[in-house]
C-alpha positions in Angstrom: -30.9 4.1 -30.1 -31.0 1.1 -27.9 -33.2 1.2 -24.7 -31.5 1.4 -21.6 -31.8 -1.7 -19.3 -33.7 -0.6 -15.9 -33.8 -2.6 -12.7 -37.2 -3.7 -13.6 -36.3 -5.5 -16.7 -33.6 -7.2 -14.6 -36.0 -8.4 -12.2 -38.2 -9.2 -14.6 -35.8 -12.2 -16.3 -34.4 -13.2 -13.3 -37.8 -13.6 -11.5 -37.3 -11.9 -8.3 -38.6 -8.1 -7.0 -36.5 -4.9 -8.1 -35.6 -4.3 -4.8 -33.7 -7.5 -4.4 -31.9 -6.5 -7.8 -31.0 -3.0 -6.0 -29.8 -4.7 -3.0 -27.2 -7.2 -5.1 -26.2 -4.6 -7.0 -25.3 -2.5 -3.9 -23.8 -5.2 -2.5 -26.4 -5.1 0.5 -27.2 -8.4 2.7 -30.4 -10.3 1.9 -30.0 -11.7 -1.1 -28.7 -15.2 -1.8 -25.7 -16.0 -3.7 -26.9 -17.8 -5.8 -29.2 -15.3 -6.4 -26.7 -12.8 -6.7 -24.5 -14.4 -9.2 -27.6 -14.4 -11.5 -28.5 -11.1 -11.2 -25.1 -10.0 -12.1 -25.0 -12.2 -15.1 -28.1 -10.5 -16.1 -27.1 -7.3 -15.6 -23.8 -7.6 -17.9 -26.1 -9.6 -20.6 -28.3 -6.1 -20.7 -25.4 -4.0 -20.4 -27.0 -2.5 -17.1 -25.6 1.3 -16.3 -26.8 2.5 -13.0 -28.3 6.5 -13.3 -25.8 7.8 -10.9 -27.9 11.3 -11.0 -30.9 9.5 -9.9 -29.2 7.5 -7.3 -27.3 10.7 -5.8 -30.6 12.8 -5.5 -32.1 9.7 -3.9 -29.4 8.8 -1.3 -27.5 12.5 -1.2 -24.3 11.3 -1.9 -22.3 11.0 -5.0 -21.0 7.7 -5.1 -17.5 9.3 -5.7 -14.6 8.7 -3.6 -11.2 10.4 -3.4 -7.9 8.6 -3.4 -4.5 10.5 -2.1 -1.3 9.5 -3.6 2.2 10.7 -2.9 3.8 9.8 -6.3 2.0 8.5 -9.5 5.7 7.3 -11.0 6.4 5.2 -8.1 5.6 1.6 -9.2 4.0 0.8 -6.1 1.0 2.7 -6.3 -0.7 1.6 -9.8 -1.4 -2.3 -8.5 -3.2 -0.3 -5.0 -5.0 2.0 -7.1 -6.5 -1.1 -9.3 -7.5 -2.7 -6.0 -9.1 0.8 -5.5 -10.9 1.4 -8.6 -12.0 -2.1 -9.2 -13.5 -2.5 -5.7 -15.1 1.2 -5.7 -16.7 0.4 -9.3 -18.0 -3.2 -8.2 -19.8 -1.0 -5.2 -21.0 1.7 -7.3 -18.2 4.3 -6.8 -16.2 6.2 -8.8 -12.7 7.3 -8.4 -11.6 10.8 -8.0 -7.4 10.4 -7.8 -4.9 12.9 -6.7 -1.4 12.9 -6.9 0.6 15.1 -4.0 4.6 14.9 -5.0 4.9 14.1 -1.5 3.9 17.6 -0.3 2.4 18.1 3.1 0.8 20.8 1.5 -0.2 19.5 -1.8 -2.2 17.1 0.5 -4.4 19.4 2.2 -5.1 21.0 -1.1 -6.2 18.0 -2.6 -8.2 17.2 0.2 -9.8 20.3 0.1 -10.4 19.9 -3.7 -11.7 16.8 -3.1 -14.5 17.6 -1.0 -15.3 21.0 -3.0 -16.1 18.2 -6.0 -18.7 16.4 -3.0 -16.8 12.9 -2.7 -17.9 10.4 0.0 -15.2 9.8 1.1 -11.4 9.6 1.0 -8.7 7.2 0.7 -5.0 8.2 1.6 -2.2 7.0 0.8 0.0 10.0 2.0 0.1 10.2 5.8 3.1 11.5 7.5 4.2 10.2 11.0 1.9 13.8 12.6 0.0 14.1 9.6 -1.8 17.7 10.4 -4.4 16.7 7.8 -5.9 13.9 9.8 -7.2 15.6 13.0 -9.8 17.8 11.0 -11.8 15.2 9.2 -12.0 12.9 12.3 -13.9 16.1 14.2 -15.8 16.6 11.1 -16.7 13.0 11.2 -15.8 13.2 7.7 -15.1 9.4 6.1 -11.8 8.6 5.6 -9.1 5.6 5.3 -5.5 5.2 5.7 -3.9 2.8 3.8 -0.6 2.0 3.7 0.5 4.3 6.2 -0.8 5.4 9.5 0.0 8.3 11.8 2.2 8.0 14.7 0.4 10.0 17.2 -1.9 7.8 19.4 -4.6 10.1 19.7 -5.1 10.5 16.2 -4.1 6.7 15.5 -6.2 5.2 18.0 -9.7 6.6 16.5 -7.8 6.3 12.1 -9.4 3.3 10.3 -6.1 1.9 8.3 -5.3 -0.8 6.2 -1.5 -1.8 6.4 1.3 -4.3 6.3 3.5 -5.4 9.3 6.1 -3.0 8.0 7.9 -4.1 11.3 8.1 -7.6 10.6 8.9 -7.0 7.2 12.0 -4.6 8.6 12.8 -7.3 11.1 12.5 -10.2 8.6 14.4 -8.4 5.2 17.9 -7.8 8.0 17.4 -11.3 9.1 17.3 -12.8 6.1 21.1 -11.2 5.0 22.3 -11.6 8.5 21.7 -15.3 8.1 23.2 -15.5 4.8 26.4 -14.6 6.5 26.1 -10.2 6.2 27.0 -8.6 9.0 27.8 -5.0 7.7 24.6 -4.2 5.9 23.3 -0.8 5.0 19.8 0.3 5.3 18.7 3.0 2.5 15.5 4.1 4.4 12.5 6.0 3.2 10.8 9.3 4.0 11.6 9.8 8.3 8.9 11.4 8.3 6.5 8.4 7.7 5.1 5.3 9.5 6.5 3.0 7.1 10.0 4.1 6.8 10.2 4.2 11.0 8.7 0.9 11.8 10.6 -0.9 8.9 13.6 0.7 10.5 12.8 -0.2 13.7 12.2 -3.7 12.7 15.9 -3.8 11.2 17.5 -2.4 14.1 15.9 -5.0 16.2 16.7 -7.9 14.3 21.0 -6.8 14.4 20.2 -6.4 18.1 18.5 -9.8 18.3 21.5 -11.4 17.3 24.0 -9.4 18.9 25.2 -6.9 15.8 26.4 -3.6 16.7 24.1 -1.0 14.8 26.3 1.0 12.9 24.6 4.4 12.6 26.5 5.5 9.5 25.2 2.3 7.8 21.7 3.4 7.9 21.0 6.7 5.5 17.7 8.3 4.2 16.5 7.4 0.8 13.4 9.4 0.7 11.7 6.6 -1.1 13.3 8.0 -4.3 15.5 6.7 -6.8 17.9 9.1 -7.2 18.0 10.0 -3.7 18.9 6.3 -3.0 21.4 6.2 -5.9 23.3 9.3 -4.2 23.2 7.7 -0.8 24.9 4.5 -2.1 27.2 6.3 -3.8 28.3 7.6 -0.6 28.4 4.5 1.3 30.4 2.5 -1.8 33.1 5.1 -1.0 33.6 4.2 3.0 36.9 2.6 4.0 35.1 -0.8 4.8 31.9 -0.3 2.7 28.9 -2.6 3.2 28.5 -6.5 1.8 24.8 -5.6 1.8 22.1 -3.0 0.9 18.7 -3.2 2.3 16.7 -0.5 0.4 12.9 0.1 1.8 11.1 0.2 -1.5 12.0 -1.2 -5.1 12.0 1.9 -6.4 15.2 2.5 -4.3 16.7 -0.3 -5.2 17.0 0.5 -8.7 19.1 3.4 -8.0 21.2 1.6 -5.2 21.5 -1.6 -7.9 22.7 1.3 -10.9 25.3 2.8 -8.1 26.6 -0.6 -7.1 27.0 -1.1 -11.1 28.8 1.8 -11.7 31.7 1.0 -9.0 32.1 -2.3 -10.9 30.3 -4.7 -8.0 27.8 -7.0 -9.0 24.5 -8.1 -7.5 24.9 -10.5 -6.0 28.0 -12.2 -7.0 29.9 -8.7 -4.7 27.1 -7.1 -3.2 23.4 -8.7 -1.6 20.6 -7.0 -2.1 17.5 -6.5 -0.8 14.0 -4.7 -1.1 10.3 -4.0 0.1 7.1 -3.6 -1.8 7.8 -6.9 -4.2 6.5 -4.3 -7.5 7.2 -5.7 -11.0 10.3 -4.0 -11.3 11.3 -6.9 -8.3 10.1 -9.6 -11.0 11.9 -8.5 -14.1 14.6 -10.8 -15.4 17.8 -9.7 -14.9 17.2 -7.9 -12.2 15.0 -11.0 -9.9 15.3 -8.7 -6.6 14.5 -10.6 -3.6 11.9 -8.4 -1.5 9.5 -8.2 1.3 6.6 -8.6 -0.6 2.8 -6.8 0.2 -0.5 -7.3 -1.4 -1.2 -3.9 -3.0 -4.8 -5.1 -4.9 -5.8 -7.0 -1.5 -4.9 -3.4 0.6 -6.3 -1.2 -1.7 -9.3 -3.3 -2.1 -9.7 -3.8 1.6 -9.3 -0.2 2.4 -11.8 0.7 -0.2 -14.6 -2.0 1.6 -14.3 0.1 5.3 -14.6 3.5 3.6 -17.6 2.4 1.5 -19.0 0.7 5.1 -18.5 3.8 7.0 -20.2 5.8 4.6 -23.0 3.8 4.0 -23.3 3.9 8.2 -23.3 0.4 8.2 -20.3 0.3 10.9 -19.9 4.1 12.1 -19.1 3.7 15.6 -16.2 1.4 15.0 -12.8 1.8 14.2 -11.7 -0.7 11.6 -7.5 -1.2 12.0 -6.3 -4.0 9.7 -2.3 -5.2 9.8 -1.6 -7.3 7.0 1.1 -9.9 7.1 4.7 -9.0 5.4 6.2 -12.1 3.3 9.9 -12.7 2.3 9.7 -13.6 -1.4 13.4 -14.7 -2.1 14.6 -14.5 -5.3 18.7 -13.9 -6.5 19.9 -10.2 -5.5 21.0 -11.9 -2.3 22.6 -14.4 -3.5 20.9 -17.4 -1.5 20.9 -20.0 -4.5 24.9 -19.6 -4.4 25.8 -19.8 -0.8 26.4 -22.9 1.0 25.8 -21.6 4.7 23.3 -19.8 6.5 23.2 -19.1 9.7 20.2 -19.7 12.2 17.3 -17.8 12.7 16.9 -16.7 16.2 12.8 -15.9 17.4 11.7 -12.2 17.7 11.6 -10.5 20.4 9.5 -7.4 21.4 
């Protein structure tokens, strides 16, 4: 059987002490890149596998962290959980994943399962606009991230580390973007009410019809659930109206699909009859045929972000602070709105508020 490679042995070829090998392969400051590109190279040459029992009874931890997903069919969540896993592993970590079916319930289980296994920490991807959840492992001092979501309530929000997008700006930017392409009755398919995301991209809609002096039509704008066949039924609905929308702006791809089949169905087509719009920019956006113009957000960048403040506040290099990252939302325009086709857009007016 072939030997094991140790630290020593990669100190040994790359000519520097065994502690500087343990501090590149922690990732810990004081070692020099150059340094710490050759150490690495070593390591993969000898096939180095850290003894994660060893290292546990040493440090008292487990180098295991817990992630918390709603839905492990919705598209959007593979790409985050490979900025997760590929992060966590380049640290040291493993992954622990559970999957909630959107259950406020199912989430407090799994949190609870999660620490019964000893984890580190925890990454969630779940929270709900008063997540009940929260509250408890910020008294425990217990390390945890948000990502992709954050909780409404500004006593709970204002001591959460998160990683999100502007969901806001994205909102504001996905209504302006059909407004200006001539759209003035355009349906918004929300997701769950019941989470940030789904409220501020609301929000952001609302704002940008108001910005350039649209009245809101309430009945335009129905709850999707961030499911497909919830969104599929909702379109239905709104197909039927007397003076049905020219536009659909759906909150997630997922959505989409099911507001793109409905559309289908009643004979329109995207975007020749119908504009159409979506957030998350997943691969489903990509595929030919269906080239859906989105607001796009950097899953692997998020999940690998998040995953760098959780290992930080477990390792106690940044305890006392609050780490609260906003990414930027982009508009990545491809033909379900038909841009390519028309020959007028209107102009853009600056946000406000």
């Amino acid at each position: 059987m072939k030997k094991k490679a140790t630290i020593k042995d990669i100190a040994k070829l790359a000519k520097v002490s065994a502690t500087a090998v343990s501090m590149a392969l922690n990732n810990r400051p004081g070692v020099s890149k150059k340094t710490r590109k050759k150490i690495f190279k070593i390591a993969r040459k000898l096939e180095y596998q850290p003894n994660f029992i060893a290292k546990s009874l040493i440090s008292k931890r487990s180098y295991t962290i817990g992630f918390i997903l709603n839905s492990i069919t919705d598209p959007f969540f593979p790409e985050l959980a490979k900025g997760i896993e590929e992060y966590a592993n380049q640290r040291g970590y493993n992954l622990l994943l559970c999957n909630t079916k959107r259950s406020l319930e199912m989430e407090k289980k799994s949190i609870d399962v999660l620490r019964s296994k000893g984890v580190d920490g925890i990454i969630l991807a779940t929270a709900w606009k008063d997540d009940p959840n929260i509250k408890p492992l910020i008294e425990e001092g217990f390390p945890f991230v948000l990502i992709n979501r954050i909780s409404m309530d500004p006593a709970v929000k204002n001591k959460t580390n998160f990683v999100v997008i502007d969901n806001y700006r994205g909102g504001y930017e996905g209504m302006q973007h059909l407004y200006r392409l001539g759209h003035a009755r355009i349906a918004v398919i929300t997701g769950d009410l019941n989470t940030s995301t789904a409220i501020l991209r609301t929000d952001g809609a609302i704002k940008a019809l108001q910005d350039y002096g649209v009245t809101v039509d309430r009945e335009l704008i129905v709850e999707g659930e961030y499911k497909r066949d919830v969104a599929y039924k909702r379109a239905k609905r709104l197909i039927s109206l007397n003076n049905p929308p020219t536009a659909y702006f759906a909150q997630d791809d997922y959505m989409a699909v099911g507001i793109r089949e409905a559309l289908y169905e009643a004979g329109l087509r995207v975007p020749a009859d119908v504009a159409l719009i979506s957030f998350d920019d997943t691969i489903i956006a990509s595929l030919s045929g269906i080239d859906m113009t989105t607001i796009s957000q950097n899953k692997y960048e998020m999940g690998a972000m998040g995953t760098n403040i959780l290992i930080e506040k477990i390792e106690n290099r940044s305890s006392g602070v609050v780490s609260q990252l906003i990414l930027e939302a982009g508009l990545t325009i491809r033909k379900s709105c038909g841009y390519h086709q028309t020959g007028y857009v209107r102009p853009a007016v600056s946000q406000s508020g």
